[in-house]
C-alpha positions as CSV (number, residue, x, y, z in Angstrom):
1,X,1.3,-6.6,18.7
2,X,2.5,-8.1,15.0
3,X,2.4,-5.8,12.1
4,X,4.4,-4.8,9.4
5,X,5.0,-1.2,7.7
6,X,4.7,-1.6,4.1
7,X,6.3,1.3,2.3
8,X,4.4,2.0,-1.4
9,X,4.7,4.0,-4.1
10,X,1.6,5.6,-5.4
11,X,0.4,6.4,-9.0
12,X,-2.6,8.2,-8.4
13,X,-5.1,8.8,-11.5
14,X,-3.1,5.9,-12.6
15,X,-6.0,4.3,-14.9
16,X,-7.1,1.3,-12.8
17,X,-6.4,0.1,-9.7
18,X,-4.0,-2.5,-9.4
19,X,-0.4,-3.5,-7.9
20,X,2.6,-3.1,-10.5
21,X,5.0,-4.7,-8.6
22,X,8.1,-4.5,-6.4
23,X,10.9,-2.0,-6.3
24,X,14.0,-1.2,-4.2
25,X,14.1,2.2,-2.9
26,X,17.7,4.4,-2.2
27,X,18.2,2.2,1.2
28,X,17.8,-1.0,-0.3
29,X,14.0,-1.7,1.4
30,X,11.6,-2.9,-0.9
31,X,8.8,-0.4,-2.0
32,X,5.3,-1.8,-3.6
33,X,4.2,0.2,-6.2
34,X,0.6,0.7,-6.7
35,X,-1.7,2.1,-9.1
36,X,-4.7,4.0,-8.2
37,X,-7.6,5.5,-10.4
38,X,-9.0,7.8,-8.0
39,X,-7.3,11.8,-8.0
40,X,-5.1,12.7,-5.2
41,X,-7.8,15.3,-4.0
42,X,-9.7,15.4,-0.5
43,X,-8.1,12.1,0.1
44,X,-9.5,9.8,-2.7
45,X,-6.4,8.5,-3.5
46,X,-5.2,7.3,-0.3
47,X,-8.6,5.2,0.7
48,X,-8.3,3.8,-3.1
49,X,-5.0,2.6,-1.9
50,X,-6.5,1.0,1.7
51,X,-8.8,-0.5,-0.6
52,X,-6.5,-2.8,-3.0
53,X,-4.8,-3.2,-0.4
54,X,-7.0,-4.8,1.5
55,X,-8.1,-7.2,-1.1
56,X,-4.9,-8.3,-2.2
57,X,-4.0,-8.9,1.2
58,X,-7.2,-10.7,2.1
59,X,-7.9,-8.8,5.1
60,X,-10.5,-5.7,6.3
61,X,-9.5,-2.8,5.9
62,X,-9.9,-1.8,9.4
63,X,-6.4,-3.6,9.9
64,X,-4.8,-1.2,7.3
65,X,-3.4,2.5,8.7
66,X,-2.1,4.9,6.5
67,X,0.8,6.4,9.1
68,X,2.7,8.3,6.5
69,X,2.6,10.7,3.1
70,X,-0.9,11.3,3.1
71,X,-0.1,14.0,0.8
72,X,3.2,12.2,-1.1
73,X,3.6,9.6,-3.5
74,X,5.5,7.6,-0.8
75,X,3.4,6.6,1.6
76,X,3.7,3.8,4.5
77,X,0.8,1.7,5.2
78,X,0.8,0.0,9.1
79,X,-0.8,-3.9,8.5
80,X,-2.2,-5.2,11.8
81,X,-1.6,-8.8,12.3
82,X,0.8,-9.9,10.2
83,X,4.4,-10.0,9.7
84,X,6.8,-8.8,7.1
85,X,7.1,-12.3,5.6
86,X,3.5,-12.9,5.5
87,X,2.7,-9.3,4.0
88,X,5.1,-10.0,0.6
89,X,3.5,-13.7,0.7
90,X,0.2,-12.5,-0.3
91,X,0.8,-9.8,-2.3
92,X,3.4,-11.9,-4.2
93,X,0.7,-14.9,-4.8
């Protein structure tokens, strides 16, 4: 099965929703950081994060798994069907 954990960095009430960029964490893995507008209550935040996402990587968002930091700023997203290169490909574009 291909996929890729992607490893973000959350801004929550951040204003918009939108992807600021790229960033290296302590262990030298790059870390997207993301921008949400909705709170960080009752889970609002992390299906505003699915949701961009999902459209910046073209793809549903049934293919997108939040598996960790459902209640942290850090939080690593599991991407069904495509690989690590792909992933920063289209989020880069």
């Amino acid at each position: 099965m291909t996929g890729y954990r992607l490893r973000v960095r959350v801004t929550p009430r951040g204003g918009t929703d939108r992807i600021d960029g790229i960033q290296s964490d302590e262990s030298g893995h790059r870390v997207l950081r993301l921008r949400v507008r909705a709170a960080p209550a009752d889970g609002e935040a992390n299906t505003a994060v699915i949701v961009v996402l999902a459209k910046a990587l073209k793809l549903p968002k049934s293919r997108l798994e939040l598996v960790a930091g459902a209640t942290a700023r850090n939080k690593t997203i599991w991407i069904g069907d495509l690989d690590e290169t792909e992933v920063w490909s289209r989020l880069i574009a």
